[in-house]
N, C-alpha and C positions, 0 to 999 in steps of 0.2 A: 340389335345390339348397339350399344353406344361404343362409338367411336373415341380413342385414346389420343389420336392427335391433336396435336395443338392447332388450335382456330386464329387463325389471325385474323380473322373479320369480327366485324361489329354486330353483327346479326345470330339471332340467339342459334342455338342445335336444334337441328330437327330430331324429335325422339321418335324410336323406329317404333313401332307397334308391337303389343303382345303378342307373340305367334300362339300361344296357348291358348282357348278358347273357353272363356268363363262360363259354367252352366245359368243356362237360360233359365230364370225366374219365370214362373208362370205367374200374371198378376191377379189373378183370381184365387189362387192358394194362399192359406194360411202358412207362418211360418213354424215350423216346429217349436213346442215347449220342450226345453231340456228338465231332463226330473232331475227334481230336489234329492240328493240324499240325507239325511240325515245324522251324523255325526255323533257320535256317544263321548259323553266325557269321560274318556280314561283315566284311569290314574296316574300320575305320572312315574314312570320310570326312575329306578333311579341311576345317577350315572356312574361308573364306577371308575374310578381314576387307580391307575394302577401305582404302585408304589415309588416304581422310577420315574413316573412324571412327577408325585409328589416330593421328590425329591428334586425334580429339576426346579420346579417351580417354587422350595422355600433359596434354592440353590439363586435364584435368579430374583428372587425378592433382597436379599443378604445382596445381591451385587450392585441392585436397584439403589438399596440405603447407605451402601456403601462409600459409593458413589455421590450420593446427594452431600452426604457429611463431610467428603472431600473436597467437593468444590464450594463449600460451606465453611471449609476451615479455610481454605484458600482464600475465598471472600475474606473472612473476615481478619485475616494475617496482610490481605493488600490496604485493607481499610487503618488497620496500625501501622503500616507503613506511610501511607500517606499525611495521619498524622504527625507521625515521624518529622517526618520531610516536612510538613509546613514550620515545625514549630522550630527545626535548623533553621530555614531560611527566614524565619522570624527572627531569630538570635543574631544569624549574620547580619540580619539589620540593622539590629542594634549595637553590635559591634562596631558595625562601619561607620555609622551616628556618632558613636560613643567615641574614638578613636579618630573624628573629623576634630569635634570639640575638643580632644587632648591637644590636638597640632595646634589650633588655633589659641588655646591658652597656651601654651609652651611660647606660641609666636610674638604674645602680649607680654608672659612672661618676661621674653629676651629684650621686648620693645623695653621695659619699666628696670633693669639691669641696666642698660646705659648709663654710663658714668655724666653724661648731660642731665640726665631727667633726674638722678638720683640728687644731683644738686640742686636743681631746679627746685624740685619736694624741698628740700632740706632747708631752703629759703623762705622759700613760700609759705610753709606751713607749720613747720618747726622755729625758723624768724634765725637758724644759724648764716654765719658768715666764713669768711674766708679768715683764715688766718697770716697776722703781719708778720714782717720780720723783729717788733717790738715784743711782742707775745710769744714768742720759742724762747723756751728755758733749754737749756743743756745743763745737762748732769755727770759729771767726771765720778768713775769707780775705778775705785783705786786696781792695780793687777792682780791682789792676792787673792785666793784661792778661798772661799769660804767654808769650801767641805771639809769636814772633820771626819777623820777615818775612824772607830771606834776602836777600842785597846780591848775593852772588858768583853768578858761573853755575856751571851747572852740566856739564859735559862727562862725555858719557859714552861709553863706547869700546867699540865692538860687539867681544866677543872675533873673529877670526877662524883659522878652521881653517889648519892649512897650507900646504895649496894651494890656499887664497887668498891667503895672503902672498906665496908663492911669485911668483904669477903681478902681484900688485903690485910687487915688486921687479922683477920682469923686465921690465913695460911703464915705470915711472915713472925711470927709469935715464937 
């Protein structure tokens, strides 16, 4: 019988011998022919599946495709998702692009407002100048009052189409 202990040496197990005693071959004898039998093709059977298996089994086909369609739609509601989500974070792109260039034209803008540069142009390329103390006119207006209050009334006469006159002529008669 082989021994369960653990061998801490290096040297392989010695295996104990079969106590049972194999029959002795005679080597002059032949060894037995096992006979052939012969086998008939039947026909086959057939198998009869009982009602409640057929039912477990369309029961369990229904849960199989159920199944597949599920994570089928889920596939493909993550896949819209996804695109989703790239084409925001494509937009915030361009937003923040978009919205870089606003500051920096605003910034150009405020540069080209200055009342230095405005003169500057105004010289340069327009050819104006500053104006003398010999070139201001002043113009004296008198105190009074030039608004005119109206006295009369005023009437005014809604145009109307012609059949509405029509129909004024015909009742005011």
């Amino acid at each position: 019988m082989i021994s369960s202990r653990y061998e801490y040496e290096t040297s392989p197990r010695k295996v104990e011998p079969d106590i049972r005693r194999k029959k002795q071959v005679n080597p002059n004898r032949q060894p037995r022919k096992k006979k052939l039998r012969v086998v008939e093709d039947l026909p086959r059977q057939e198998v009869k599946i009982s009602k409640a298996q057929k039912k477990k089994q369309i029961k369990l086909t229904f849960v199989v495709v159920g199944i597949f369609i599920l994570l089928l739609t889920v596939s493909y509601r993550n896949s819209q998702i996804n695109e989703q989500f790239t084409k925001v974070q494509s937009l915030k792109k361009d937003l923040a692009s978009i919205k870089k260039e606003n500051e920096q034209l605003e910034v150009s803008i405020e540069n080209s407002l200055n009342i230095n540069t405005v003169e500057k142009l105004a010289k340069e390329k327009l050819g104006m100048q500053k104006l003398t103390n010999k070139q201001t006119v002043y113009v004296a207006l008198p105190k009074k009052d030039y608004v005119e209050t109206s006295t009369e009334e005023v009437i005014v006469e809604e145009e109307r189409n012609w059949l509405e006159q029509l129909i004024e002529k015909i009742f005011n008669k």
